[in-house]
C-alpha positions, 0 to 999 in steps of 0.5 A: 185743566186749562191755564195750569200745568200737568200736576204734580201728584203722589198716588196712595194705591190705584183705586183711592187715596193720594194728593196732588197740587195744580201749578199756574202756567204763569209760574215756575216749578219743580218738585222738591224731593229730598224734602219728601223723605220725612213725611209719606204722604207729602209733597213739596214744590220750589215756586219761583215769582219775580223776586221770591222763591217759595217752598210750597207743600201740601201733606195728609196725615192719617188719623191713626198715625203714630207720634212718630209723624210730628217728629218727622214733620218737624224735621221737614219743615226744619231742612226746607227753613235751612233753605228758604223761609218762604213757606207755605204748607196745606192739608188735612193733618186730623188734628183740630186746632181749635182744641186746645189740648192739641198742642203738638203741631202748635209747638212745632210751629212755635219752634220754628216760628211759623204761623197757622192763618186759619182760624175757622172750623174746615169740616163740619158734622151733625156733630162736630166742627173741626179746625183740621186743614190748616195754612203754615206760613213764617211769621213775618209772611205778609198775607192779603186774605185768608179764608175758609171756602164752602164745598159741595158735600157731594165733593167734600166733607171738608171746606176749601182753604184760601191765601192770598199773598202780596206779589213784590214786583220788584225789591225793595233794596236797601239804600243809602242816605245822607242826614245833615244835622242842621241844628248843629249847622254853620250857615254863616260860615256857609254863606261866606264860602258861597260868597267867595266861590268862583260861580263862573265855572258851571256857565258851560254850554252843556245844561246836564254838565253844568247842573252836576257841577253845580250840585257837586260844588254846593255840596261840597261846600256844605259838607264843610259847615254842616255835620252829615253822615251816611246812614243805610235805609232798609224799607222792608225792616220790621220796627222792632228789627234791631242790629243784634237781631241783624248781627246776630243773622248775618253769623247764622247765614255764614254758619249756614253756608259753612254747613252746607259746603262742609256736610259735617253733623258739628257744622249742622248742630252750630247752624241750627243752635245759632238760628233757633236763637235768631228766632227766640230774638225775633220772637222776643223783640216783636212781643215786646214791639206790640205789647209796648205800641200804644205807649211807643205812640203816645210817647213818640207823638210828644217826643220823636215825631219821626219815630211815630210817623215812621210807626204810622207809615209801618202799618198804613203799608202793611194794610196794602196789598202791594207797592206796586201797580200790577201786570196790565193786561189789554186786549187790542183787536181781538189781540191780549197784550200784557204789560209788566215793566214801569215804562210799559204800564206808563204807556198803556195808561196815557194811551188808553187815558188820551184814547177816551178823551173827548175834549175840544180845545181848539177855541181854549184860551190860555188863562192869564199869566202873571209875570214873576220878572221882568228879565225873559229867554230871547232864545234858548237854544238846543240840540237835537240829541239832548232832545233824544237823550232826554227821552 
């Protein structure tokens, strides 16, 4: 198949029966099989992008198997968790979830706090309408769009399924900042250290120098007369991500290395004891979150502006499908270009933007300046490498 790789697949028997999965070619991948141990019919990739490493799995499960299945499943999904929580999982598993007697792959996902995104019926008869081709994703997984696609009855009697996922372009790290409590400031005191400040220092001929020397001084001097403190800035935290869930994290992810250098069954046990906890604090923290937002709102909006803007900016984000402008791809003289760092899409963009301007300012005039001050530069001076460093 054009633009894809050779598939990677698992045959059944040589006549019918099997999986398989298609790969971009604009994505690394390499099979996973010490995760298709637990489940016959399965098969498992590590899906590599920019910044995100994916476990992407599709598996049958046959009608007449045995309740033996979903112990195995939930073993799997429990060792790929151990790696990366990034998961996607498709197929066809024969048990509808729009039943609500069906529980056993709901309290699988519920334990290891997955998701199932799809929600219409994938395989309509004459005589039933069956939820049977799920997608599991992690809770936290941001999704663009989710959908249930019509096949050819010809080709299946199954409907096609559809995610989309956002595609980071870059991290989002954390950073820190500095908080001045200005209510508690000192300005007079302020006012009178800038008053007895020898300015002088900064009238050097190098602007760049001077600027910092500047910035420095001032700080320093309102570090003396305003309380301040360096606070840590996470963009990508959830609002209901409190420090004992972080706390509590940071000791399953040393548990984790433990288990993994050691190899012992106690080390595993302690693991995966501590990380089921994270999740009941991730489960817990988040219902209590939305349960409790419409009173956050109205209460914030009265007493904590800041807090209900930081709500507002929470969802209005996660309505989008990306931070970032995606790759441009352009085609030039009959020749594709693809642009994927920030200064490359710059660029693309003001070219092709000056390329379609048809304007003629030869004869433009200037609209008239107001001068703010009577005081002007009878020359400025520079040098040619400050030019270059500049740009």
């Amino acid at each position: 198949m054009p633009g894809y790789s050779t598939p990677y697949r698992k045959d059944k028997s040589a006549h019918a029966g099997g999986i398989l999965i298609y790969v971009s070619d604009h994505l690394l991948s390499e099979r996973e099989p010490n995760l298709e141990i637990f489940c016959d019919e399965c098969i498992w990739l590590k899906v590599k992008t920019n910044c995100e490493k994916y476990f992407l799995c599709t598996l049958y499960r046959q009608p007449s198997s045995s309740v033996d299945f979903w112990e195995a499943l939930n073993r799997n999904l429990e060792t790929a968790i151990d790696s990366t929580n990034k998961i996607i999982m498709v197929g066809d598993v024969n048990e509808d979830q729009l039943n609500e007697r069906n529980h056993k792959l709901k309290d699988i996902l519920i334990l290891n706090s997955l998701k199932n995104i799809i929600t219409s019926p994938t395989r309509i008869t004459d005589t039933s309408s069956t939820l049977i081709d799920p997608i599991i994703v992690d809770q936290d997984q941001a999704i663009i769009k989710s959908d249930v696609l019509p096949i050819p009855n010809d080709i299946s009697d199954h409907s096609a399924t559809l995610i989309i996922l956002p595609s980071e372009l870059s991290s989002n790290t954390s950073y820190t900042r500095t908080v001045w409590n200005y209510k508690r400031a000192d300005f007079d005191k302020l006012n009178e250290l800038i008053l007895n400040t020898d300015w002088s220092v900064v009238n050097i001929p190098n602007l760049d120098e001077a600027t910092i020397l500047f910035t420095d001084t001032f700080i320093d001097l309102a570090k003396q007369c305003i309380p301040c403190s360096e606070v840590t800035i996470r963009p990508n935290d959830k609002p209901w991500y409190n420090s004992e869930i972080r706390h509590t994290s940071k000791l399953r992810n040393r548990l984790r290395k433990k288990a993994i250098k050691s190899g012992t069954t106690d080390d595993w046990k302690n693991y995966k004891t501590l990380r089921n906890r994270v999740n009941n604090m991730k489960k817990y923290a988040r219902e209590a979150f939305y349960n409790g937002i419409e009173i956050s709102l109205s209460d914030s909006y009265v007493n904590n502006k800041r807090y209900f803007w930081k709500l507002v900016r929470f969802f209005v984000k996660n309505s989008n499908c990306s931070n970032n402008i995606p790759p441009l791809k352009v085609f030039e003289s009959n020749t594709e270009y693809n642009y994927f760092t920030d200064f490359e899409k710059a660029n693309c963009l003001n070219n092709y933007f000056v390329s379609i301007s048809t304007i003629n300012d030869n004869n433009a005039n200037l609209p008239p300046l107001e001068l703010k001050t009577d005081h002007i530069f009878n020359s400025v001076l520079y040098r040619k490498r400050e030019i270059q460093r500049t740009f």
